[in-house]
N, C-alpha and C positions, 0 to 999 in steps of 0.2 A: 813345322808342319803346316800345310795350309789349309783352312778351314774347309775346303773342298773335299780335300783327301781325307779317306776312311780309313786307308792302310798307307804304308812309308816305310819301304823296304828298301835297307841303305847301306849296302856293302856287302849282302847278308854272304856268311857259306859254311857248309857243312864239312867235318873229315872223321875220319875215324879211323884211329892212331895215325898212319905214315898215307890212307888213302883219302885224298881230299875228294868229296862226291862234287861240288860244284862251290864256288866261290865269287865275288865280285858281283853279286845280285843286288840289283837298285831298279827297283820300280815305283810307280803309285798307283793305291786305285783309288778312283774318284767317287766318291758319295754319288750312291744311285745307281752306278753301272755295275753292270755283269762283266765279270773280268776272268778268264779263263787261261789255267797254268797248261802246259800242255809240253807235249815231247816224248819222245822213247824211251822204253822199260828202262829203268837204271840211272837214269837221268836225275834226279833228284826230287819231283814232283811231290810226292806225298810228303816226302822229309821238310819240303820248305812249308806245305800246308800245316805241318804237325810243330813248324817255327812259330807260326802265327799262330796258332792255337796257346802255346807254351809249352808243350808237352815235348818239346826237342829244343832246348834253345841254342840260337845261332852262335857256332863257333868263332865266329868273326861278326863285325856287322851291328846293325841295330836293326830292329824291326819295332812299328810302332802299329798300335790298333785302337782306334778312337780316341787318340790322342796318349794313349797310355803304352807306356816300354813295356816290353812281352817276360821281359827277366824281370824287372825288378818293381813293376808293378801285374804282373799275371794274376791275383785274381778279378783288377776293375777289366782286364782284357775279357776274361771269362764271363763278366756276365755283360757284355757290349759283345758277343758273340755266338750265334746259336752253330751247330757242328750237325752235319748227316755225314756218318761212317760209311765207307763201301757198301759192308757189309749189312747196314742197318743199327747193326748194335743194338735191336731191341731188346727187352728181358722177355724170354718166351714163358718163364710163368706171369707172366701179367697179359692181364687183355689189351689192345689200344690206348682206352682209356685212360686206366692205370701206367702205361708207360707215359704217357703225352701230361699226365696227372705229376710224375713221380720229381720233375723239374722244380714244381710247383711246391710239393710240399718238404723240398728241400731248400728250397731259399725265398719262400716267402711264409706269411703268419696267416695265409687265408684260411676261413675255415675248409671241411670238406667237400660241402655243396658247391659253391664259389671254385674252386677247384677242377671241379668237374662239368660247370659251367663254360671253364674257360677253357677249357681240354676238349669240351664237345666240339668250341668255336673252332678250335683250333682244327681241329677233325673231320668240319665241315671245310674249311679254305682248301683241303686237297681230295674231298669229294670221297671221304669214306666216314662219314656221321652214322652209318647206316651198320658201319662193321663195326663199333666202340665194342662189343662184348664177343668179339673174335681174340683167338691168340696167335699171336706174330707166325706159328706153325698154319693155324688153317686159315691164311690167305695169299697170292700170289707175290710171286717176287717183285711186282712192280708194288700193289698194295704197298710190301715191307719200306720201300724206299716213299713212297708217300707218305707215309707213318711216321719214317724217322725224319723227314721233312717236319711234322705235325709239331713231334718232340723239341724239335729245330728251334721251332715257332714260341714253343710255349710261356717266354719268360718276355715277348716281344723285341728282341736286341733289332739294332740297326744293318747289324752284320751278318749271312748265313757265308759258310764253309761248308762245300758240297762235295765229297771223292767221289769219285769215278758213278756219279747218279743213276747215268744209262749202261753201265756195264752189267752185262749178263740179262738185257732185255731186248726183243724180241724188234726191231723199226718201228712197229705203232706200238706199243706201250713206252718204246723211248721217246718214241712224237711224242704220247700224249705227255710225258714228263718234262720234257721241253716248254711245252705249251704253258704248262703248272707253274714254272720258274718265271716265265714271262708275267705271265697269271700274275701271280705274288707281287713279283717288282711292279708292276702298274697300280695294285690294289695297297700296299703297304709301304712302296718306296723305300724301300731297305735295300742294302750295295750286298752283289753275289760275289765270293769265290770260288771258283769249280776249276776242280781237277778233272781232266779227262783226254780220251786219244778219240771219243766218236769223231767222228771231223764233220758229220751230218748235225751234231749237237753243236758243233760250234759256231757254223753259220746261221743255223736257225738263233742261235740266243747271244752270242758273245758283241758285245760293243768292242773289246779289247782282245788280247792274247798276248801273252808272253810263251818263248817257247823255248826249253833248255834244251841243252845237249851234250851227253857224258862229255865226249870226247873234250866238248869244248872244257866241259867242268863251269858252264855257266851260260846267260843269257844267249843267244844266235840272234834272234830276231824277237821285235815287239811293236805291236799297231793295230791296226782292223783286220778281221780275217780274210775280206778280200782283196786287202794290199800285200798282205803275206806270200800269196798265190803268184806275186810278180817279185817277191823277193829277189835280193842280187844273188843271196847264201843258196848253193842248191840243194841241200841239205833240207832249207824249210820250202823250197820250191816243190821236191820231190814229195814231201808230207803233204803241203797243203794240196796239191795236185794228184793225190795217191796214185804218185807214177815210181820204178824204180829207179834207184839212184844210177849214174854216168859212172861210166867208170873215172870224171873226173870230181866226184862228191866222195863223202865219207861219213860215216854215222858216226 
């Protein structure tokens, strides 16, 4: 693994019984950069996300995260890693605070001022210091993905894991979420993963893209997002371009 590289994903694939989701996955991401999975519903995306996490380990493959195997060392992966779920995943009986807290008082010995200290920090870096004593119900769905941003944050790993960020928000509060990830990486210098199909999200933030495709059952295309746009495959031409496919492409 080269000291560059934060992730080292090398062979990886998924199947489930007789149906293989994608196989033959080998990429890197490099320390620092925002690196973006992307591709059509069914494709495999959040499965290889949920590879690097350890919560799905690769049927095939190795996948490596901060130097550490995702099988057979997952839990130094897990804390070189902070995670925002689609959905948030916050606990809606706790306020902000206490969830962005809850990290905290489960793998470290700080007391509880200290705690809450650093849960406010945290809380301030995505611009809601001001909601700590809200619950995950009364405030907006973008708030909620700031929040589990916050959570992300809270144990400081080198690594964030982002699904689908901007899904189910509005142009400007996906801008401003966009802006937030840049934000971060400038202020903290820690390497992004994000899953996502905004394609607005991914020229604003992506240095990188990989991008699968069922049918392939694995990688099609991988580069900068505005080289993608000239791709030879028409398949990632038609994506990046959100034009419809020729009848001589295929999804």
């Amino acid at each position: 693994m080269n000291m560059n590289d934060a992730i080292v994903v090398d062979g990886a694939g998924q199947a489930f019984g007789d149906e293989v989701i994608f196989q033959n996955v080998s990429f890197h991401v490099r320390a620092g950069e925002i690196f973006v999975i992307l591709g059509a519903s069914g494709c495999g995306k959040s499965t290889l996300l949920k590879q690097m996490i350890g919560l799905s380990p690769p049927a095939f493959g190795h996948i490596m995260v901060a130097g550490h195997d995702v099988i057979t060392e997952v839990d130094s992966v897990r804390r070189a890693i902070g995670v925002m779920f689609q959905s948030g995943a916050l606990l809606g009986s706790m306020t902000l605070l206490e969830n962005i807290m809850l990290p905290l008082m489960m793998f470290t010995d700080l007391p509880s001022d200290a705690r809450a200290d650093i849960a406010r920090v945290k809380l301030a870096l995505v611009g809601l210091v001001d909601a700590q004593h809200l619950r995950p119900s009364e405030i907006s769905g973008g708030m909620v993905k700031r929040a589990a941003i916050a959570r992300a944050l809270a144990l400081d790993p080198p690594i964030l894991l982002l699904d689908e960020p901007s899904a189910g928000l509005d142009p400007v509060t996906g801008a401003g979420l966009d802006k937030l990830i840049l934000d971060l990486r400038g202020a903290l210098d820690c390497t992004f993963v994000i899953v996502t199909h905004e394609l607005a999200s991914v020229f604003a933030i992506a240095d990188r893209c990989v991008m699968l495709d069922r049918s392939a059952r694995g990688i099609i295309s991988i580069g900068a997002p505005e080289s993608m746009k000239r791709d030879s495959n028409p398949v990632v031409r038609a994506f990046f371009n959100r034009e419809p496919l020729t009848s001589g492409g295929s999804s």
